[in-house]
gemmi code that builds the backbone of each chain (N, CA, C; Angstrom):
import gemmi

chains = {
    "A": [
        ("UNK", (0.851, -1.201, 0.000), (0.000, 0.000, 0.000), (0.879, 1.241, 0.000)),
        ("UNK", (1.008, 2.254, -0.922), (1.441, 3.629, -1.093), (1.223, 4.313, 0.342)),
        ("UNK", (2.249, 4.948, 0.402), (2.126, 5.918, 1.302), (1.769, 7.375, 0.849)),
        ("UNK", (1.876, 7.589, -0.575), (1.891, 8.830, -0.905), (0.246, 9.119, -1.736)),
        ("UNK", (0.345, 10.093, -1.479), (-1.105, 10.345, -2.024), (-1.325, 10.227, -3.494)),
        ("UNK", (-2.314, 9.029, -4.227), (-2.879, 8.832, -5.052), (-3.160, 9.983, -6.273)),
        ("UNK", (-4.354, 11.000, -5.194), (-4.853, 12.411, -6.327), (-4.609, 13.025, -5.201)),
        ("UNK", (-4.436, 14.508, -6.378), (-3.851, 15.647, -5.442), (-5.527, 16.446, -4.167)),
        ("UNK", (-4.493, 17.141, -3.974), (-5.698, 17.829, -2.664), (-6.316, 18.766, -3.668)),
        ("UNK", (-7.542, 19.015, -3.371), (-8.777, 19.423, -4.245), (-9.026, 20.922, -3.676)),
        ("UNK", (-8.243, 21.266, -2.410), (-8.397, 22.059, -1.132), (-6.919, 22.714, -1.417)),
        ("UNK", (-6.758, 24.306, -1.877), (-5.396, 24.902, -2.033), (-5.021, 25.258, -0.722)),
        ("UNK", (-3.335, 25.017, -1.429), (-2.626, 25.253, 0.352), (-3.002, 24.367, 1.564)),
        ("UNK", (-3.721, 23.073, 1.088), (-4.231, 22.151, 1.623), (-3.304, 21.106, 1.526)),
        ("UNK", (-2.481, 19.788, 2.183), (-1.744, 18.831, 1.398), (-3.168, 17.674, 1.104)),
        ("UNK", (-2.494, 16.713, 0.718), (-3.323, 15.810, -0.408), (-4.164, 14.563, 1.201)),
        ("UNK", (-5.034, 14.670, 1.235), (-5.691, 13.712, 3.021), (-6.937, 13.092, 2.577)),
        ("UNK", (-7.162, 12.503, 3.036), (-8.789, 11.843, 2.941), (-9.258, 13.076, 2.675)),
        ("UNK", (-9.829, 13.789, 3.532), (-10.879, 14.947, 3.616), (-10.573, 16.073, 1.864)),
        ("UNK", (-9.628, 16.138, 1.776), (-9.065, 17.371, 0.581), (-8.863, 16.417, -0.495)),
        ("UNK", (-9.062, 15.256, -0.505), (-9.634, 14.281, -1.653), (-10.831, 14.191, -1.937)),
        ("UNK", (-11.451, 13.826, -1.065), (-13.091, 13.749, -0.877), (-13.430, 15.291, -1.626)),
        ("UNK", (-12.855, 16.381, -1.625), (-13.509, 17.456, -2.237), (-13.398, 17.575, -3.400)),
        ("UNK", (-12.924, 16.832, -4.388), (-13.008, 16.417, -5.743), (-14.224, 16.154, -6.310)),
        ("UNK", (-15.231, 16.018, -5.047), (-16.508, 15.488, -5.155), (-17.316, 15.979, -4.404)),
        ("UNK", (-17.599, 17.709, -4.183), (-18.174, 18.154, -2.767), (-19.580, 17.859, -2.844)),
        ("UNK", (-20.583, 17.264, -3.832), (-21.726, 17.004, -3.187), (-21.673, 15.639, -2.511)),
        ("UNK", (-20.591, 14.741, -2.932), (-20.587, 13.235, -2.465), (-19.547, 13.608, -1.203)),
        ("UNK", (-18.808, 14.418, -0.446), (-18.482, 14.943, 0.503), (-19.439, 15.298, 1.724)),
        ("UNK", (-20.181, 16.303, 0.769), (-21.398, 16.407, 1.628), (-22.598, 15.379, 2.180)),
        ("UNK", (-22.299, 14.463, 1.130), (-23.383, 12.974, 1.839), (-22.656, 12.172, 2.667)),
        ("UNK", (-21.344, 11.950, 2.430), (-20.334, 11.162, 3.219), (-21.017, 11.605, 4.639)),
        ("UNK", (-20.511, 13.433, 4.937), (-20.322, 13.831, 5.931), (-21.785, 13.846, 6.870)),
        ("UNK", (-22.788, 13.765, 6.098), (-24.045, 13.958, 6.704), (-24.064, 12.093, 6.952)),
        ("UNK", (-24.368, 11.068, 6.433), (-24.077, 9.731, 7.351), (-23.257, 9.589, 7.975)),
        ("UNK", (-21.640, 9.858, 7.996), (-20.941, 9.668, 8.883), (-21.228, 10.110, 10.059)),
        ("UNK", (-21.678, 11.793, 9.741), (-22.210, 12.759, 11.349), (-22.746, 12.007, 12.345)),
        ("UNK", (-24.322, 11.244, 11.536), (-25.425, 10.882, 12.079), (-25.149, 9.176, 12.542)),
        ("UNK", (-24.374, 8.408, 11.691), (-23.877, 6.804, 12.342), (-23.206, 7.461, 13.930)),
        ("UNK", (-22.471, 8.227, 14.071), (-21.893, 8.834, 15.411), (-22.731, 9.346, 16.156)),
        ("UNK", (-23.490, 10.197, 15.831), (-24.278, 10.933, 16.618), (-25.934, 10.338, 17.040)),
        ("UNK", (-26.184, 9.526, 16.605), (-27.705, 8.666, 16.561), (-27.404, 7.231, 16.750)),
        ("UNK", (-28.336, 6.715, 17.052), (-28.688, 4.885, 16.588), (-28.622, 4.392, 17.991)),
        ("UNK", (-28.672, 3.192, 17.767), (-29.538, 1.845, 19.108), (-27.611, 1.613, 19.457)),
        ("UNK", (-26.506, 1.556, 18.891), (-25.134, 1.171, 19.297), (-24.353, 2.375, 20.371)),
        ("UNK", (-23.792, 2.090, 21.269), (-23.101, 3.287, 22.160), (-21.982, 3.385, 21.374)),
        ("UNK", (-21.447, 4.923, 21.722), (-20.103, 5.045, 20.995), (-18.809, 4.322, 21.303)),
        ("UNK", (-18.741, 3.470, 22.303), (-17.580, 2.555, 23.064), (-17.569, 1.314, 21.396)),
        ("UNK", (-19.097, 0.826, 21.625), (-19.137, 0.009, 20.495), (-18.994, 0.367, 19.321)),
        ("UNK", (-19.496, 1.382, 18.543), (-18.503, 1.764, 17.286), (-17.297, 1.902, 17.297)),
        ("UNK", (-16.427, 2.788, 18.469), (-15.564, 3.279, 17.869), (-14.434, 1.649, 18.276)),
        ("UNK", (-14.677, 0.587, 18.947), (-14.131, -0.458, 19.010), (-14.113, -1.297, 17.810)),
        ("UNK", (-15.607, -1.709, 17.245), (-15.612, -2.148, 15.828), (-14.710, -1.030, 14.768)),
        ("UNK", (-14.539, 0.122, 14.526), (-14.251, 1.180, 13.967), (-12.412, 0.877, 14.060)),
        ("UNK", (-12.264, 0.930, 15.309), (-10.904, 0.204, 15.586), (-10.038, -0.285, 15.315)),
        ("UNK", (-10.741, -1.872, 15.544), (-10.806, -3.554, 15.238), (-10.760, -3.369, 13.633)),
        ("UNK", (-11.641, -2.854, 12.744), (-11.388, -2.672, 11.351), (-10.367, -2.047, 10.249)),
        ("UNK", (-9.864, -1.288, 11.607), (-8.883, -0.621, 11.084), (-7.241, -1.358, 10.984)),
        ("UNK", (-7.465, -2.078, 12.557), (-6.254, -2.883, 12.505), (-6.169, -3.941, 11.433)),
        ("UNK", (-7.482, -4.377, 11.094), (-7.123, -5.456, 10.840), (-7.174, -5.387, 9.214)),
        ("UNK", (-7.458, -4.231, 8.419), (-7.351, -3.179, 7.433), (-5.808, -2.819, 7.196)),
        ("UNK", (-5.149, -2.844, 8.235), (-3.961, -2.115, 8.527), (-4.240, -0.778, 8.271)),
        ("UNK", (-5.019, -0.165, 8.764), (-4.941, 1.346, 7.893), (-4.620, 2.421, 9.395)),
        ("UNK", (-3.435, 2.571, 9.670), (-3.228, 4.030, 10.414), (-3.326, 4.484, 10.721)),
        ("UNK", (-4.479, 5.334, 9.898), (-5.110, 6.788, 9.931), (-5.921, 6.419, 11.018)),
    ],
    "B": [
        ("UNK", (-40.951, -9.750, -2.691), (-40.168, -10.217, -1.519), (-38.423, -10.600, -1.915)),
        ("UNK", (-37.562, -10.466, -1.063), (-36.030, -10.828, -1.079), (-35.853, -12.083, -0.009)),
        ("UNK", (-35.078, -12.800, -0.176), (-34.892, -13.695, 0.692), (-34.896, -13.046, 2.083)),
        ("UNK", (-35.146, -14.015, 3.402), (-35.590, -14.219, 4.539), (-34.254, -13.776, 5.690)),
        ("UNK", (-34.406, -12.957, 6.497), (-32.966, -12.774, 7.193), (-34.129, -13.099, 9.066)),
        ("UNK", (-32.830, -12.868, 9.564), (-32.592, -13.149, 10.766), (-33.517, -11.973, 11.843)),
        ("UNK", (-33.436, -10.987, 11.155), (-33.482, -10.338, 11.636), (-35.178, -9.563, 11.824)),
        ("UNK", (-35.765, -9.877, 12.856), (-37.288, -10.495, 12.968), (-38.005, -8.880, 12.593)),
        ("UNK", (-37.180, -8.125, 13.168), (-38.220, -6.498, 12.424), (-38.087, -5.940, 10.757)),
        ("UNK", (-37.284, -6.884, 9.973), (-36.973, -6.355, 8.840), (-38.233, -7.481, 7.803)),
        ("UNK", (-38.740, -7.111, 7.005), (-39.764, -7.928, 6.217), (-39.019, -8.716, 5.112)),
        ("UNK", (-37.758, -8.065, 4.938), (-37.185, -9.549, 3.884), (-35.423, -8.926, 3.987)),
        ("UNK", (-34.482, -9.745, 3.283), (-33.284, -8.948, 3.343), (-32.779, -8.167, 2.479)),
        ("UNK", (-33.588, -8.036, 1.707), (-33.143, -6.952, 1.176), (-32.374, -5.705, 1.717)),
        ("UNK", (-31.531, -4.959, 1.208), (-30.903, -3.828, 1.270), (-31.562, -2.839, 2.022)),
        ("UNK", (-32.277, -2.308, 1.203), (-33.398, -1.017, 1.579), (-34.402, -1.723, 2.937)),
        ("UNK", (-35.129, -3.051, 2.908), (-35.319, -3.217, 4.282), (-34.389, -3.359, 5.398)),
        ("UNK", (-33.612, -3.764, 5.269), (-32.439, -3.973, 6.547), (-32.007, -2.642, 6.525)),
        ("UNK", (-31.573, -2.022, 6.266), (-31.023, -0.490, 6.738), (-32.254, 0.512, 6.508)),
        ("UNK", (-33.097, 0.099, 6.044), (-34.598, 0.697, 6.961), (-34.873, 0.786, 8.121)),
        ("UNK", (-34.079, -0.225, 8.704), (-35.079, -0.664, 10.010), (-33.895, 0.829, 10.638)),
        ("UNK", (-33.099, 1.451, 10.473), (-32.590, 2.848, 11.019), (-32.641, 3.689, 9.788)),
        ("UNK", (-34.136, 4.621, 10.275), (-34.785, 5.635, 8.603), (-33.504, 6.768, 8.548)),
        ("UNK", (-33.240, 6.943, 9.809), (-32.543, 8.501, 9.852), (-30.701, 8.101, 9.421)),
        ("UNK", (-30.361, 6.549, 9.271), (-29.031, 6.607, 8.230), (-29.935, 5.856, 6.932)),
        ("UNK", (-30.893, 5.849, 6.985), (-31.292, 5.314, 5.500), (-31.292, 5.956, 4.511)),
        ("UNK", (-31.646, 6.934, 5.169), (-32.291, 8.439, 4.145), (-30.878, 9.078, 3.563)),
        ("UNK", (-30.064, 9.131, 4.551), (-28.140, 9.118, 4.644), (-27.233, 8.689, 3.149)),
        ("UNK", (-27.598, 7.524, 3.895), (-27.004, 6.143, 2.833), (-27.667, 6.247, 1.647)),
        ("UNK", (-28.824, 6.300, 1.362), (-29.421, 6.650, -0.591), (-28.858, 7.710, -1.011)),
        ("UNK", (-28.596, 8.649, -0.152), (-28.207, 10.237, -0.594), (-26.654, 9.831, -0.954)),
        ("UNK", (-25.933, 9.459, -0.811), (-24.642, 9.089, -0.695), (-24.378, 8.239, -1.837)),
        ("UNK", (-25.420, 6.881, -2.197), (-25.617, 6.413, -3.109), (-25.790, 6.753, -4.388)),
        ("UNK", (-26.604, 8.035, -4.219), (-26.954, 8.724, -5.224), (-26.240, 9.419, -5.907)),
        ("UNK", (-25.356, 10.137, -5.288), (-23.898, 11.004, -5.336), (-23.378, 10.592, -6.001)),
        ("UNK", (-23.138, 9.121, -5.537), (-21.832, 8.211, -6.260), (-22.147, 7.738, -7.918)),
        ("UNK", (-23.688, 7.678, -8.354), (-24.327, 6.858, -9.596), (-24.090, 8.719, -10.271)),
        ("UNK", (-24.487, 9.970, -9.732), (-24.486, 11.151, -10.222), (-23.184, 11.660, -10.109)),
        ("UNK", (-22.142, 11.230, -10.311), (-20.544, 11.600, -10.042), (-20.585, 11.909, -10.979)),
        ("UNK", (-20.565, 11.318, -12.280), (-19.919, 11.888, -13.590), (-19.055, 10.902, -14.268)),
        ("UNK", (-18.666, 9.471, -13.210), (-18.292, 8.488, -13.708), (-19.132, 7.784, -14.797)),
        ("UNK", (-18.872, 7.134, -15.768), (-19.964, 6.016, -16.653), (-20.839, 4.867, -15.534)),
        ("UNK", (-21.983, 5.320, -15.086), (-22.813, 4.637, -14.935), (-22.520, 2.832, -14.936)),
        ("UNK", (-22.370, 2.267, -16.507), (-21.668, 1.404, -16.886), (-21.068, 0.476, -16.404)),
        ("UNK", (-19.934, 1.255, -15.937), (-18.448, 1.326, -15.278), (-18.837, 0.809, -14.229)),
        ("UNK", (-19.300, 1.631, -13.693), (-20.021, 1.266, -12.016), (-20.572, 0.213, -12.293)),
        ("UNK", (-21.532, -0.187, -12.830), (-22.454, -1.108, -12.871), (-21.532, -2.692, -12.929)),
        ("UNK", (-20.164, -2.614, -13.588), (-19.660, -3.271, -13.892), (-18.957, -3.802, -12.833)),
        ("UNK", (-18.575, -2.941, -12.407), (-17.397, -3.303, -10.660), (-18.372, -3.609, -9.864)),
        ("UNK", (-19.497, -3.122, -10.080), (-20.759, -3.466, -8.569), (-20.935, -5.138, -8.762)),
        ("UNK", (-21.008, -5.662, -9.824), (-21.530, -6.393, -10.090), (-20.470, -7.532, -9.712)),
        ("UNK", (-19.129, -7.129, -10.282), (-17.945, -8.154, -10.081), (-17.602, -8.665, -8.802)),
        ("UNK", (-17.879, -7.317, -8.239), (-17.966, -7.217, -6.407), (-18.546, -8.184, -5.593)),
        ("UNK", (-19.532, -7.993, -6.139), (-20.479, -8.999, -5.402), (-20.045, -10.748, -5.965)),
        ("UNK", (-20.076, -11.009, -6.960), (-19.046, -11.709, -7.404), (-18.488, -12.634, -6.785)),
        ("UNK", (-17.645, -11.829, -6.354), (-16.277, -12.149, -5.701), (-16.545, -12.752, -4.439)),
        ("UNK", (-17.904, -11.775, -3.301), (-17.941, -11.653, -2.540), (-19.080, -13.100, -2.283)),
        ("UNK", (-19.300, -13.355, -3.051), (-20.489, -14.686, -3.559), (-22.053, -13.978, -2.763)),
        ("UNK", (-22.438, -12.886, -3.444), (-23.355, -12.050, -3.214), (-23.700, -12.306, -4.392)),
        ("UNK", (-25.073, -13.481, -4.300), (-25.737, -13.988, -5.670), (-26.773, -12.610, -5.816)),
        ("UNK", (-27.691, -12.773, -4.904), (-28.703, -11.553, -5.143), (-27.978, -9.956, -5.437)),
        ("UNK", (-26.952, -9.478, -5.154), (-26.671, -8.511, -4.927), (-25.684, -8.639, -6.957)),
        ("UNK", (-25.209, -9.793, -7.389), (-24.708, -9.498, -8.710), (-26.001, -9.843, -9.455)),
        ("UNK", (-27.082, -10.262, -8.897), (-28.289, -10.750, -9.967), (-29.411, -8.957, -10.242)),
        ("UNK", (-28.906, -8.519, -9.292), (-29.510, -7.143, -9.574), (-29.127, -6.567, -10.551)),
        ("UNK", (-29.729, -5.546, -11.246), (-29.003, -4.650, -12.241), (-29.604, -3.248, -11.372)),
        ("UNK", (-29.070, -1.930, -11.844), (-29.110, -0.612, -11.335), (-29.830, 0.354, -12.693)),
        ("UNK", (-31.103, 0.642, -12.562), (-31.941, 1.395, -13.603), (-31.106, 2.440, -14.188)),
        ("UNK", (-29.973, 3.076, -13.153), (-29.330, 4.130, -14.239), (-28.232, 3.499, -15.144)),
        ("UNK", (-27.781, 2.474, -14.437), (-26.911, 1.687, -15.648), (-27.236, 1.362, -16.599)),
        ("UNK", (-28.630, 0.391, -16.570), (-29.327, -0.388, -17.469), (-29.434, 1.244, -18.456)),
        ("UNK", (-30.041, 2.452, -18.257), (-31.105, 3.265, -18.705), (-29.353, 4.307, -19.482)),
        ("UNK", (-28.110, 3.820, -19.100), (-26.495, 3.827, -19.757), (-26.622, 3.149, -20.882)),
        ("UNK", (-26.962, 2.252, -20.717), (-26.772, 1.290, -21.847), (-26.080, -0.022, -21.480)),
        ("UNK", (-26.102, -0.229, -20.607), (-25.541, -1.644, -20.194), (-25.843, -3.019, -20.759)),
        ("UNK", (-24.798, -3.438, -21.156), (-24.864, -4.733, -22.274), (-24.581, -5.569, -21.490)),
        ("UNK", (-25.430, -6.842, -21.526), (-25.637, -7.681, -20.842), (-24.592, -8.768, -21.151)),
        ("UNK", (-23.845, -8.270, -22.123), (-22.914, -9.421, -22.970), (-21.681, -9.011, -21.979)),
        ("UNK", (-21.382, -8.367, -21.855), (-20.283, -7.197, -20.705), (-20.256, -8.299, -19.430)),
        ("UNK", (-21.689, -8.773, -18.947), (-21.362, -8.982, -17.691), (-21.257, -10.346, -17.673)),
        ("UNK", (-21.463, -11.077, -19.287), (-21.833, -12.368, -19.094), (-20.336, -12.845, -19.178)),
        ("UNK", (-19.515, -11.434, -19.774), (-17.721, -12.095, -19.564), (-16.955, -11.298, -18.498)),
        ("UNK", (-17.501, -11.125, -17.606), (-17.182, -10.248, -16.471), (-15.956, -10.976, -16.324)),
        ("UNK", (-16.169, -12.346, -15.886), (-14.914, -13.175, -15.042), (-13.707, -13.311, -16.444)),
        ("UNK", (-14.095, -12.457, -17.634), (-12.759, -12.837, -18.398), (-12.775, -11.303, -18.695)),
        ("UNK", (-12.647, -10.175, -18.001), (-12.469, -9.049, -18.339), (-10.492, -8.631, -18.614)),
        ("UNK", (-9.893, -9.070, -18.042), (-8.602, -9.035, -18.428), (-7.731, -9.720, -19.709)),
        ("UNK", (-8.629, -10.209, -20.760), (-8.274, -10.509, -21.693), (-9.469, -10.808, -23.043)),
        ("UNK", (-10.493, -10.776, -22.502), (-11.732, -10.671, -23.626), (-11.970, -9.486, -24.372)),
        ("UNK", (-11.934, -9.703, -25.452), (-12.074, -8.027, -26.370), (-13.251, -7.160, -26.296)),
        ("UNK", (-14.336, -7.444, -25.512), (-15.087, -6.624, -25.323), (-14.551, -5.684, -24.445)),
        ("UNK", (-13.491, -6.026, -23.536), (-13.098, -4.798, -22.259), (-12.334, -3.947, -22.593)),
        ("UNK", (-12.028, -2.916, -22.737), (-10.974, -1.874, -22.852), (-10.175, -1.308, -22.041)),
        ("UNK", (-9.290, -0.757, -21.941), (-8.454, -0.343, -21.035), (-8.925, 0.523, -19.935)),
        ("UNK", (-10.525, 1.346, -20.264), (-10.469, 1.511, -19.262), (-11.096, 0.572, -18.045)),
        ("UNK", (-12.196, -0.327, -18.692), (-12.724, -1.162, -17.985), (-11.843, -2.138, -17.528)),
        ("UNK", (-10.772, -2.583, -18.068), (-9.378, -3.558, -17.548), (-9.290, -2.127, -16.226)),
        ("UNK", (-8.546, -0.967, -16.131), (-7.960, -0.523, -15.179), (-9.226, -0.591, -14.034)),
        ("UNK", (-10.633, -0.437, -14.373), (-11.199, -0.124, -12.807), (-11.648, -1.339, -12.455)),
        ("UNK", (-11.991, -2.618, -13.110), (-12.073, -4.254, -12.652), (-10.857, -4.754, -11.871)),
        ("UNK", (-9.578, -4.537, -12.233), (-8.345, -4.802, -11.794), (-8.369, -4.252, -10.479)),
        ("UNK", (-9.215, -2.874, -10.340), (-8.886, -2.213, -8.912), (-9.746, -2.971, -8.358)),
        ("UNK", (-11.076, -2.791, -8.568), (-12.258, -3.447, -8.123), (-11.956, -4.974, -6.968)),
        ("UNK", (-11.265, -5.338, -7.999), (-11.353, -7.354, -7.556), (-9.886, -7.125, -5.945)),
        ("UNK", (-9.146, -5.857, -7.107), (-7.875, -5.912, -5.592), (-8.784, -5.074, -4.317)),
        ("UNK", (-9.355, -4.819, -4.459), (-10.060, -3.833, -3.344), (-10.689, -4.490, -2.239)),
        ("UNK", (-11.252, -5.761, -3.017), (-11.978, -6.824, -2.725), (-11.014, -7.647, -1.399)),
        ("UNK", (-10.510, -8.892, -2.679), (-9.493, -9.379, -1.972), (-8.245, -8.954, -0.841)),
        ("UNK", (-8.179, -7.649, -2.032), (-6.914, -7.505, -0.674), (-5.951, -5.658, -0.726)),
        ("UNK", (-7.249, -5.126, -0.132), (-6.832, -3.336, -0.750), (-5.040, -2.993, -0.960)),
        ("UNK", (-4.691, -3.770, 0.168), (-3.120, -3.113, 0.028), (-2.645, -3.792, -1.283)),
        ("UNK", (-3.463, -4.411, -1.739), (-2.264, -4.850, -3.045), (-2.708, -4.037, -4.224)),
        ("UNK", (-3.855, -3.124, -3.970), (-3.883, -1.733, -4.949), (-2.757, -1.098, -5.176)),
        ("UNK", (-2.043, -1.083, -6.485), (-0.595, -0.808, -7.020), (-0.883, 0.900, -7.025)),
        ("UNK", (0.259, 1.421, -7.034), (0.275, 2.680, -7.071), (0.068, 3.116, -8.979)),
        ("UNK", (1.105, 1.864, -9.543), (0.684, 1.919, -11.004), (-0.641, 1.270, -11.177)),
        ("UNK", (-1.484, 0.392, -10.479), (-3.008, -0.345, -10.858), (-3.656, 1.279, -10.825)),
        ("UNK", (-3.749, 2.036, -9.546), (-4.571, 3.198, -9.095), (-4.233, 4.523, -10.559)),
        ("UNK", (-3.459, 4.480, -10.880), (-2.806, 5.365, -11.789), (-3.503, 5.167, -13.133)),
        ("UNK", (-3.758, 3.832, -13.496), (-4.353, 3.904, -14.392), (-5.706, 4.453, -14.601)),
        ("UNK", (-6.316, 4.096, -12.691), (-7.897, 4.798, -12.817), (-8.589, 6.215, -12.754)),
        ("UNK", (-6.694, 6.793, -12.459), (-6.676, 7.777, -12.247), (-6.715, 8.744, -13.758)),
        ("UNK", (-5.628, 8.040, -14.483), (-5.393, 8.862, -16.012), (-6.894, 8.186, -16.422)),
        ("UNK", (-7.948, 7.265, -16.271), (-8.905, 6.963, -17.156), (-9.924, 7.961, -16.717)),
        ("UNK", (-9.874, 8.339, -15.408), (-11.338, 9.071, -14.974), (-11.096, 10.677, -14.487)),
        ("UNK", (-10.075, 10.537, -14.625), (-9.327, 11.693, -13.967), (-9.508, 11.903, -12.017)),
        ("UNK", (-8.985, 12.395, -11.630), (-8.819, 12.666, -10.202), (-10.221, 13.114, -9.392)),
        ("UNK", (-11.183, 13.581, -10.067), (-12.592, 13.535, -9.490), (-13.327, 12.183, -9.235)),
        ("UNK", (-13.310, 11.669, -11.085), (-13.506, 10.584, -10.702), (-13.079, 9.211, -10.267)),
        ("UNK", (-12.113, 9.367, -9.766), (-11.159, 8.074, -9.759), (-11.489, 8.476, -7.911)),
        ("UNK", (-11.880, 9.103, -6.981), (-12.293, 9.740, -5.898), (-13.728, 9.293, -5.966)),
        ("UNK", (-14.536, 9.528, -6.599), (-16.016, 8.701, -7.315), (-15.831, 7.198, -6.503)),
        ("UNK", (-14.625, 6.807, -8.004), (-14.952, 5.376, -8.223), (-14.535, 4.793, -6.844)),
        ("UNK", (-13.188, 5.375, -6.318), (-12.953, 4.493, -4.615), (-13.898, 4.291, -3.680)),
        ("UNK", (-14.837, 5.614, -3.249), (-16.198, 5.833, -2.802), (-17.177, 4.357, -3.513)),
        ("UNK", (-17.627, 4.204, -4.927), (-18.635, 3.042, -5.289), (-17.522, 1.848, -4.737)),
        ("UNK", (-16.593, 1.847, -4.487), (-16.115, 0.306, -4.148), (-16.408, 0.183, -3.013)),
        ("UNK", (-16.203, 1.153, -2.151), (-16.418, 0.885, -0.427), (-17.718, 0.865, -0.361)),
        ("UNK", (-18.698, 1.275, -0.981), (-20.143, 1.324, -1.134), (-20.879, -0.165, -1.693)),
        ("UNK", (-19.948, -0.439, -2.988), (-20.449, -2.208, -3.250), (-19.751, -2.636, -2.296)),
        ("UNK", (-18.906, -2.728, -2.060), (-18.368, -3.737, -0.859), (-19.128, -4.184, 0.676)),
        ("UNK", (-19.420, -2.637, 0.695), (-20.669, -2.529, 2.154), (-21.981, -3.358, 1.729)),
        ("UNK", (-22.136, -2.857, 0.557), (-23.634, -3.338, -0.024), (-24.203, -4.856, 0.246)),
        ("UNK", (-22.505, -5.323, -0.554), (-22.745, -6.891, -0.722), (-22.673, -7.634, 0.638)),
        ("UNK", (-21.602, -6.960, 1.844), (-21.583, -7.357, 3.257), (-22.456, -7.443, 3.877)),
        ("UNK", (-23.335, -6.140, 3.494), (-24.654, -5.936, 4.331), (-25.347, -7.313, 3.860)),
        ("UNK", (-25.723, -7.304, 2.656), (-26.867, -8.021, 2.272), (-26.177, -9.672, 2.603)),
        ("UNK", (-25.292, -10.420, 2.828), (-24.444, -11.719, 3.073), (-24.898, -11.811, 4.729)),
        ("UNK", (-24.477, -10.529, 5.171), (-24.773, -10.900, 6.701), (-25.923, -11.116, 7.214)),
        ("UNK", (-27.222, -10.435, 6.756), (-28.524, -10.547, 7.183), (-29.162, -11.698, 6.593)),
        ("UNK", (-28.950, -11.997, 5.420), (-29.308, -13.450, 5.015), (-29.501, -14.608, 5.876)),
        ("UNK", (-30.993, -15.036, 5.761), (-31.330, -15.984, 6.481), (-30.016, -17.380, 6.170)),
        ("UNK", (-29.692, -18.133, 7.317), (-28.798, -18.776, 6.869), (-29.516, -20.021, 6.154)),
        ("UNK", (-30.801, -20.053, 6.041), (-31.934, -21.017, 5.390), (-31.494, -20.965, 3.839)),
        ("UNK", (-31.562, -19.644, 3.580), (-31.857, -19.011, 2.033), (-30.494, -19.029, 1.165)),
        ("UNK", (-29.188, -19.513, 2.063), (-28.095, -19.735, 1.761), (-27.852, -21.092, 1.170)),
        ("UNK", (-27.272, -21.537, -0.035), (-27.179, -22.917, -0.920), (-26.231, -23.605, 0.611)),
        ("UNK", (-26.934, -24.817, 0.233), (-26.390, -25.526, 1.246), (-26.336, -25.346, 2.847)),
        ("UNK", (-27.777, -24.225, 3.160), (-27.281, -23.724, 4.609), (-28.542, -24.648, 5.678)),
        ("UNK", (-28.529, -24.175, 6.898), (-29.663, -25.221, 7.907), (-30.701, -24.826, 7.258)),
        ("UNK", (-32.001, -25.446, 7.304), (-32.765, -25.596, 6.771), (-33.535, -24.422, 7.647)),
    ],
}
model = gemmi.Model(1)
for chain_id, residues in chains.items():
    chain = gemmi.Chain(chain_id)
    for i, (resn, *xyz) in enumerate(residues, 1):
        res = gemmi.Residue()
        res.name, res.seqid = resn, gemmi.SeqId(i, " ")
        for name, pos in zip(("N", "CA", "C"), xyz):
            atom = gemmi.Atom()
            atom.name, atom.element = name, gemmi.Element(name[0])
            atom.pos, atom.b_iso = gemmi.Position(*pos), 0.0
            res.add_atom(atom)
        chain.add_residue(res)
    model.add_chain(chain)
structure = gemmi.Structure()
structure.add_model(model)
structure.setup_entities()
């Protein structure tokens, strides 16, 4: 897996990140950000339990970030 | 009706019922969906990796679907009937070789997404959409998970009765 960023940042004076990628696409930014908000902020799961599954997926993803 | 899940408040497993049963990320998740089919990528395209996805993922119902804006693209049914020989059948072209190639590695095994595999999806769609297309993979990928996990284990070939 690359360490270096794929496409450039979409966001000037910005470097190249998830978020300043995602704006390559600001209405699909804007839907990201409105489910992501609301999976965190709402639902029947406590936040201990997401952010453990959230975690757990990441390790096992290997992903870092 | 969709096959039968587990899950006693949902009326079948379908997609849209199982992430119904929470309206306020449902409403979320179509909007997001929607984004991704209205990117600016070929419809097509998408339709093509969604499909392989599931595939892969042995998400029968989820590759037996087709998507009205694909179909309403023009989606040739001959396309998907050589899906599993897209890396050397002459119906595929380079760009459909570069985003199947990502597709199936995304699947199996993201880190082995080449910096030259990504490059190609990048010079085919350019940097908006090649941002698009990563978004529809994590989206079929969820899709086909979702719909595998709620599945009655009845409605599964070979599962308890």
């Amino acid at each position: 897996m690359s360490t270096t960023p794929r496409v450039p940042s979409a966001v000037p004076d910005r470097p190249a990140a998830f978020g300043t990628a995602l704006a390559h696409q600001p209405a699909m930014a804007a839907a990201f950000g409105e489910l992501y908000g609301t999976f965190w902020s709402h639902g029947a799961l406590d936040h201990v339990t997401k952010e453990t599954a959230r975690l757990r997926n990441a390790r096992i993803t290997d992903c870092g970030y | 009706m969709g096959e039968q899940t587990w899950l006693i408040d949902a009326p079948d497993a379908s997609l849209g019922a199982v992430v119904g049963l929470r309206p306020e990320l449902a409403e979320r998740y179509d909007a997001l969906a929607e984004q991704v089919w209205r990117s600016g990528v070929d419809p097509v395209l998408l339709e093509l990796c969604r499909i392989r996805v599931a595939q892969l993922l042995g998400d029968a119902a989820g590759a037996a679907l087709r998507t009205p804006r694909a179909v309403a693209a023009g989606l040739d049914e001959q396309l998907v009937v050589r899906l599993g020989e897209w890396w050397s059948h002459p119906l595929f072209g380079t760009v459909e070789r570069a985003a199947l190639a990502t597709a199936e590695q995304f699947v199996v095994d993201v880190h082995g997404v080449s910096d030259e595999g990504f490059a190609g999806v990048v010079q085919a769609l350019g940097a908006p959409g090649a941002v698009a297309f990563s978004m529809a993979l994590a989206l079929f990928d969820g899709q086909s998970r979702i719909r595998l996990v709620f599945a009655a284990p009845s409605s599964a070939p070979g599962g308890a009765p």
